[in-house]
Structure formats: structure tokens, C-alpha cells
N, C-alpha and C positions, 0 to 999 in steps of 0.2 A: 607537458608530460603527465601522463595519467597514472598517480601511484596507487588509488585508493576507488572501489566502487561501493557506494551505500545504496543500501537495498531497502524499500519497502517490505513488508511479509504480506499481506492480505492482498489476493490478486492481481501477486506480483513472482513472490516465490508459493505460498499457498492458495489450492483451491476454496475459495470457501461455497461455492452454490450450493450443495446438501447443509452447512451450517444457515444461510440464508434462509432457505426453503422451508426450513424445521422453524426457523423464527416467524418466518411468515405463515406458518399452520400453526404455529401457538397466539399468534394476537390475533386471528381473526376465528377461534374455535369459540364455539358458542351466540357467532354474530353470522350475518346476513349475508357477508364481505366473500365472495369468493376468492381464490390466489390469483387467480386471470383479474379480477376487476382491481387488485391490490398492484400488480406489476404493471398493468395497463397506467395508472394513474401514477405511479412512480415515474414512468416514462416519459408519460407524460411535462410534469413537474422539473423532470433532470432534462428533458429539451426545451424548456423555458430558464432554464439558471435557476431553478428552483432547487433547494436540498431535495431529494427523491424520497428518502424513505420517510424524516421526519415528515416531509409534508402531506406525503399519501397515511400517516399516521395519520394528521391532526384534520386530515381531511375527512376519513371514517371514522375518527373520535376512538381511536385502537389506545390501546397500553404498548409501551412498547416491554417484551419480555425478553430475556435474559436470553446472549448469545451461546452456541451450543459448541465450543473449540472441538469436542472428541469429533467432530461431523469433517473437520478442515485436515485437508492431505494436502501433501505437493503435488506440484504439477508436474509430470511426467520428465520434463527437460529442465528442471530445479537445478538436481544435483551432477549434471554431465556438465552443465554451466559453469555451475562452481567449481568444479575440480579441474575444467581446463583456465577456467583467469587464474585459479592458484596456480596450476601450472606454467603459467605468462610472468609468475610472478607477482601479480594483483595482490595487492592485499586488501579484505572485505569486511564490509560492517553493514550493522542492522540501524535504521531509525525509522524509528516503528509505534504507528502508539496502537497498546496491545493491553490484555490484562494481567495483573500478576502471572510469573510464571514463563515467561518468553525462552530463557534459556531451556530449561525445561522440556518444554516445546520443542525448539530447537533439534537440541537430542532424541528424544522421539525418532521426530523425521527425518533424522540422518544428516543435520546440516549444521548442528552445535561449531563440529572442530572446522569449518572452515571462515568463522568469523573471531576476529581479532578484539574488534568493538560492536559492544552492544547497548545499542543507546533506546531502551524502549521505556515506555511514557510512564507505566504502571512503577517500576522501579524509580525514576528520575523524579516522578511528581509533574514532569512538564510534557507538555502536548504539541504534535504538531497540529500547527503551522506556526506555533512559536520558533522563533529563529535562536532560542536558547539552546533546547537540544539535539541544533542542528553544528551550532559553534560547539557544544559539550563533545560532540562525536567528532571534529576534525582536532580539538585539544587531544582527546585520548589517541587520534591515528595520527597526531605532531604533522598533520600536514595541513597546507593553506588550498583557499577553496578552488584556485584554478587549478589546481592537481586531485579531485576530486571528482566523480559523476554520483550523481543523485539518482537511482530506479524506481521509478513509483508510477501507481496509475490512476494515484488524484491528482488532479489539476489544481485544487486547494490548500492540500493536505502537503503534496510532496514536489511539484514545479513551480509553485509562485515562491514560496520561499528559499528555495533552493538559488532562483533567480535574484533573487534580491542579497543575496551572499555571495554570487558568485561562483556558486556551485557549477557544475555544466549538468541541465536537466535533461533526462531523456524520461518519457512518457513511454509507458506500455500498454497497449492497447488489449487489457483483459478486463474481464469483469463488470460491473454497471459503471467504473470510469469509464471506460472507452464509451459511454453516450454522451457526456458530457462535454458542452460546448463551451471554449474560454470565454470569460466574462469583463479578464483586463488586460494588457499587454501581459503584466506579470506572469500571466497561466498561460501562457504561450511557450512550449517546448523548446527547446534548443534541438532537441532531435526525439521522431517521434520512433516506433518501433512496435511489430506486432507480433516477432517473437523474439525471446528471449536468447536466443544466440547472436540474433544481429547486435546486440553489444559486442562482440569478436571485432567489431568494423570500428570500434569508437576507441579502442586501447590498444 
């Protein structure tokens, strides 16, 4: 029985490609680096199990420079999502690693009141794929991890450890996760999904 859905934020619930975009024109201004030759080599790197973006960093010898949150919006079918699991009854939580400021955020984009718990890395001190504040967020929602789904669209970040608790992992296929191929059984989904209402089908 599924009491509880946790949610990634970062191309999961929010868009981030214009915050991307703006990073990837602030580390290659003043060098040689086009954006096509920077995403090209990312892709490269995240279809070999490589990290994508540090390694297309340390590959053009970039800085990396400071992420740009005003750029990140939701995604269109965000909050029609949310308001029909609350309405199923769902009750929902954030675990998220983000920077100071998530709830914040949150209300901004209209999605503050429909989470209970909010378990994000910047506030906690802990990061995922630490399985800390992944236990920290089903302590606060008092519930055990078979009655729990995990939403995320890193295979790293938010499906291996999720698997390794017990959680039930569903992957989302947005963003630069969706290139990403698993690397151990562990990042192997329990269910995959490419939009965000096929969760309707798993509660």
C-alpha cells in the first residue's frame, strides 16, 4: 500500500535547461569552448558512465560557476500532479539535494502547501545518495519504505539508494538523466516513466 510519494525537484518537478544553459555560457565565456562542443562531450562522457558535466569540465579545463535558480520553473504538469495524489489522498515529500532556500522556492512556484516533508541537503547538511536523508524523510512521514515511491531522474542520486532501503524507485525520464545508462544492478529502476502522471498507474 502506497502512503507516501518523494519527489526529486531538479528535472523532476522543475525545469532546469535555461538555469543549465546560462551555466554553460558563464564557464566557457572568454575561452575557445563552444556550447555545442561542451554538450556534445557531456554526452558523450554520460554514455560511457562517465559524470557528464564534471567531466566535460575537467576536460576543457572550465571553472565550474555558480548555478542560476531564478532561470528554474516548473514543468507544466507539476502541479495538476500534485493536486490530483493529494486528492487520492497521497501524502508527499521533497528529498532533494538543493541550495539553501528549497522551501522558499517551493512557494514561489506554487508547490510549498502540498508537501508534508521536506528533506532537502542544503538545510539537513546530508546529500544524496546518502541513505541518511533518505531514512531522515520516512522518520518525519512515520512511514516504512515499502509504502513509500521514490521520483527522481538520477540513476545515482535518487534509484540506487532508494533501492537499497527498500523504497520502490520509479525513474523519470527528463533532463540529462534520461541519457544515462545503469552502471549496477542497484540503478536499475523498479519502474521507469516519461511522464509524470504515469505515477497515477503505481498508487
Amino acid at each position: 500500500m502506497i502512503e507516501w510519494v518523494f519527489f526529486d525537484i531538479g528535472s523532476t518537478l522543475i525545469d532546469e535547461t535555461d538555469a543549465d544553459l546560462h551555466r554553460i555560457r558563464d564557464m566557457i565565456a572568454g575561452t575557445d569552448v563552444t556550447a555545442e562542443a561542451y554538450c556534445e562531450k557531456r554526452f558523450e562522457m554520460i554514455r560511457k558512465g562517465i559524470g557528464g558535466d564534471q567531466g566535460a569540465i575537467e576536460f576543457f579545463g572550465l571553472t565550474k560557476t555558480p548555478w542560476h535558480s531564478e532561470d528554474e520553473k516548473p514543468y507544466e504538469d507539476a502541479v495538476p500532479v500534485l493536486t490530483e495524489l493529494k486528492r487520492r489522498g497521497i501524502k508527499l515529500g521533497i528529498i532533494a539535494n538543493q541550495p539553501p532556500g528549497t522551501a522558499q522556492r517551493l512557494e514561489i512556484w506554487g508547490m510549498l502547501e502540498y508537501f508534508d516533508v521536506i528533506a532537502a541537503s542544503a538545510e539537513l547538511g546530508i546529500s544524496k545518495p546518502d541513505p541518511v536523508i533518505f531514512q531522515w524523510a520516512l522518520e518525519q512521514a512515520n512511514c516504512i519504505a515499502q509504502n513509500a515511491i521514490m521520483v527522481g531522474d538520477r540513476l545515482d542520486n535518487d534509484i540506487a539508494p532508494a533501492n537499497r532501503m527498500g523504497i520502490h524507485s520509479v525513474r523519470l525520464l527528463r533532463g540529462i538523466g534520461a541519457y544515462h545508462e545503469p552502471q549496477s544492478r542497484d540503478e536499475l529502476p523498479e519502474y521507469t516513466i516519461r511522464m509524470l502522471a504515469e505515477i497515477f498507474d503505481l498508487v
